[in-house]
C-alpha positions in Angstrom: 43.1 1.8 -6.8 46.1 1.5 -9.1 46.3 -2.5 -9.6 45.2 -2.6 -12.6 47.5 0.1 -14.7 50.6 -2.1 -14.8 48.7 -4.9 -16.4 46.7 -2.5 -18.4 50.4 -1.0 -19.3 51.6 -4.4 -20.4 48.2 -5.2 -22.6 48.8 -1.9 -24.6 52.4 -2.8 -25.4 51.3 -6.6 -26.8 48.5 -4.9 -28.8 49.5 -1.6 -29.6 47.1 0.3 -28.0 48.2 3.4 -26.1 46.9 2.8 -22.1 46.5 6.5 -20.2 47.4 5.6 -16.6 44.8 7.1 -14.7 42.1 6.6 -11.7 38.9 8.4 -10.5 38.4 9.9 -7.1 35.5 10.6 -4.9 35.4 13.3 -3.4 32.4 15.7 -1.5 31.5 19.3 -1.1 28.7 20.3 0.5 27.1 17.0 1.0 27.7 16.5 -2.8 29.5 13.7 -4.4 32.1 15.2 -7.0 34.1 13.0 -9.3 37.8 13.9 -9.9 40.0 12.4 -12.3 43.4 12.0 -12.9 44.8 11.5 -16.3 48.8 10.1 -16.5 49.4 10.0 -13.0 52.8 8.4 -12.3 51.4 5.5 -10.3 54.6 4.4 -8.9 55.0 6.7 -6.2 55.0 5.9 -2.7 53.1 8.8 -1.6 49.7 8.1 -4.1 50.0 4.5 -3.5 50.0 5.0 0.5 46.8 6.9 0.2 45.3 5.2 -2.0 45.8 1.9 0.1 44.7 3.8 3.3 41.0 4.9 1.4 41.2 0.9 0.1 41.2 -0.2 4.0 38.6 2.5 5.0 36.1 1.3 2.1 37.2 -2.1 2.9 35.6 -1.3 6.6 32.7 0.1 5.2 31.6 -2.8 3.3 31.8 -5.1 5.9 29.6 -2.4 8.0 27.2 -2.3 5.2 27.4 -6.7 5.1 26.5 -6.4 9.0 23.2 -4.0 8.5 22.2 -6.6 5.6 22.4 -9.4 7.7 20.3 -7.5 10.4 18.0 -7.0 7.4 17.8 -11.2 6.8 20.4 -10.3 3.9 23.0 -12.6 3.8 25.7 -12.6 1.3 29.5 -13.9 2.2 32.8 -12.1 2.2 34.3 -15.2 0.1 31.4 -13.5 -2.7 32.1 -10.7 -2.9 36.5 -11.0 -3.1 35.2 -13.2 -6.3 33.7 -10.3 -7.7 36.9 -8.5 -8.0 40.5 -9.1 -9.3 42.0 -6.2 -6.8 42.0 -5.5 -3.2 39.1 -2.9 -3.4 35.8 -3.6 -2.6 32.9 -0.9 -3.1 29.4 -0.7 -3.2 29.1 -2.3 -6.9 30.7 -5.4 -6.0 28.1 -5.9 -3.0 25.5 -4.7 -5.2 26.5 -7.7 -7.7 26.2 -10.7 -4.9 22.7 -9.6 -3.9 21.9 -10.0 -7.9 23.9 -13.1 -8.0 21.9 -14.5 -4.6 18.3 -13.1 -5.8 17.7 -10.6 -3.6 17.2 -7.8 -6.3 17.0 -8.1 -10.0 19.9 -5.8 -11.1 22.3 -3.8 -10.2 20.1 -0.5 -10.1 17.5 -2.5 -8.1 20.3 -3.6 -5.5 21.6 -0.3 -5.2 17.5 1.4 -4.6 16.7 -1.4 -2.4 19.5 -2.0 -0.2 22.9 0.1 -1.1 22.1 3.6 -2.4 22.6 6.8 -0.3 19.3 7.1 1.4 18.9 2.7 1.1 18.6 1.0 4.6 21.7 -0.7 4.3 24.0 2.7 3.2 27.0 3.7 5.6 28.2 7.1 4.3 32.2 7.0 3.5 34.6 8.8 5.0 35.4 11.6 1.9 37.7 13.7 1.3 37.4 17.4 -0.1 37.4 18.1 -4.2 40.7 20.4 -3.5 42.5 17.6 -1.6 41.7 15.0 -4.7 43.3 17.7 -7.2 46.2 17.9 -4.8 46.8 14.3 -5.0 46.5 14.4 -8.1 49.2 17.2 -9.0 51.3 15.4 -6.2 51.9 12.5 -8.8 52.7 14.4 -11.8 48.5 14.0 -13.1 46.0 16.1 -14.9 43.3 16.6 -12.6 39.9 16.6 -14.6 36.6 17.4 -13.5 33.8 14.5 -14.6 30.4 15.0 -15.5 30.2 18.2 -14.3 26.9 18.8 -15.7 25.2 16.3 -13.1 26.4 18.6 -10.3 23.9 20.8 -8.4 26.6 23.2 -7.2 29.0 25.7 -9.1 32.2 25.0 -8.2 34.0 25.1 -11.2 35.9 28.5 -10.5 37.2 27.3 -7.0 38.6 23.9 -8.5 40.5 25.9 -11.0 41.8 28.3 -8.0 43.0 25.0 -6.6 44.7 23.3 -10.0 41.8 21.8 -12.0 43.2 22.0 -15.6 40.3 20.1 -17.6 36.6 19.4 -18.0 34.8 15.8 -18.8 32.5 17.4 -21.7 31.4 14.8 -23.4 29.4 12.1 -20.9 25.9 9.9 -21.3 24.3 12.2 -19.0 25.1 15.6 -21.3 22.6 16.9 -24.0 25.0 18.1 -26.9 23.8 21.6 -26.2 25.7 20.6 -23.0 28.3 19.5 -23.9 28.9 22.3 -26.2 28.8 24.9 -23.1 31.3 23.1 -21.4 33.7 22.8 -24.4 33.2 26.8 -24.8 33.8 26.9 -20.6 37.1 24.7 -21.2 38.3 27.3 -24.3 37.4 30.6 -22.4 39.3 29.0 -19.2 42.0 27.5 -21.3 40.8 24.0 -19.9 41.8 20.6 -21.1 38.5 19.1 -22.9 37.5 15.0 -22.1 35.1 12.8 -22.4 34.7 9.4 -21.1 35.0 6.2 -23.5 31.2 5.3 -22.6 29.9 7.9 -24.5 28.7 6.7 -27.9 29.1 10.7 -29.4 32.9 10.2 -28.6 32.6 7.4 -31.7 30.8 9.3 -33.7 32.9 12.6 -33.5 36.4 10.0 -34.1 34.8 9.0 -37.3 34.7 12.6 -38.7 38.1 13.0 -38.4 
């Protein structure tokens, strides 16, 4: 969702802090789960929002599904919960994950998620997903950069099709890439003339920032 870039937007400006608006989108191929994202999308447009506020309600769904197949379980955990874990109108699979910590029923959040929520768990309902080409389309559709995360962690190669459909950048750098790995995928981005990112969790992002 995009409730959080105006206020992110506002934040920068009182602290001097530049604020990419941006978002992250799921998308599947194959049976696979492939991250898109989309770097200074122009989040005021009626089109993005719509669809974006359409997938909110269809996730929105989906949770409550998943709440029923807990309670069936001898699971309970209230609605009123899990709105407190959030400050926007999207509710997902961590926020459930962080009421059945909260209420004891599993010791983290990677506990929560093997027990009860992950994607072969008893309490998993698989989401309605849209295809990777379709999240780059959405992307381009609001003026973004559409950039393809961790691609590393994929079991598929579908790097040359998402170019053919308008990918213009790689997520190198991520906790899940080796440096060797990272290297290929920056020397991938230069041969295909591909925007190179990395996300701010990876501690090699502070490292490299310190040598220059």
């Amino acid at each position: 969702m995009l409730d959080g870039i105006k206020p992110a937007l506002l934040a920068g400006k009182q602290y001097g802090v530049e604020v990419i608006p941006g978002l992250e989108l799921s998308a599947e191929s194959d049976g696979e789960e492939i991250h898109i994202l989309g770097f200074f999308v122009d989040w005021e447009k009626k089109k993005i929002q719509e669809r974006l506020y359409e997938l909110r309600d269809i996730r929105y769904d989906r949770a409550l599904m998943m709440m029923d197949k807990l309670r069936k379980m001898g699971v309970i955990i209230e609605l009123s919960d899990i709105l407190d874990q959030t400050e926007t109108s999207y509710i997902g699979r961590p926020h459930l994950a962080a009421v059945l910590v909260k209420n004891g029923y599993a010791d983290s959040i990677s506990e929560a998620f093997q027990r009860f929520l992950g994607n072969h768990a008893p309490a998993y309902i698989p989401k309605d997903a849209f295809s990777p080409s379709e999240a780059i389309e959405m992307i381009l559709n609001a003026s973004g950069i559409p950039i393809l995360a961790h691609p590393g962690t994929l079991k598929q190669d579908i790097l040359d099709k998402l170019i053919d459909n308008g990918l213009m950048g790689i997520e190198a750098f991520h906790p899940y890439h080796s440096i060797p790995l990272s290297d290929y995928y920056c020397s991938i981005a230069r041969e295909r003339n591909l925007l190179i990112t990395g996300g701010s969790d990876f501690p090699r992002l502070l490292i490299m920032a310190e040598k220059f």
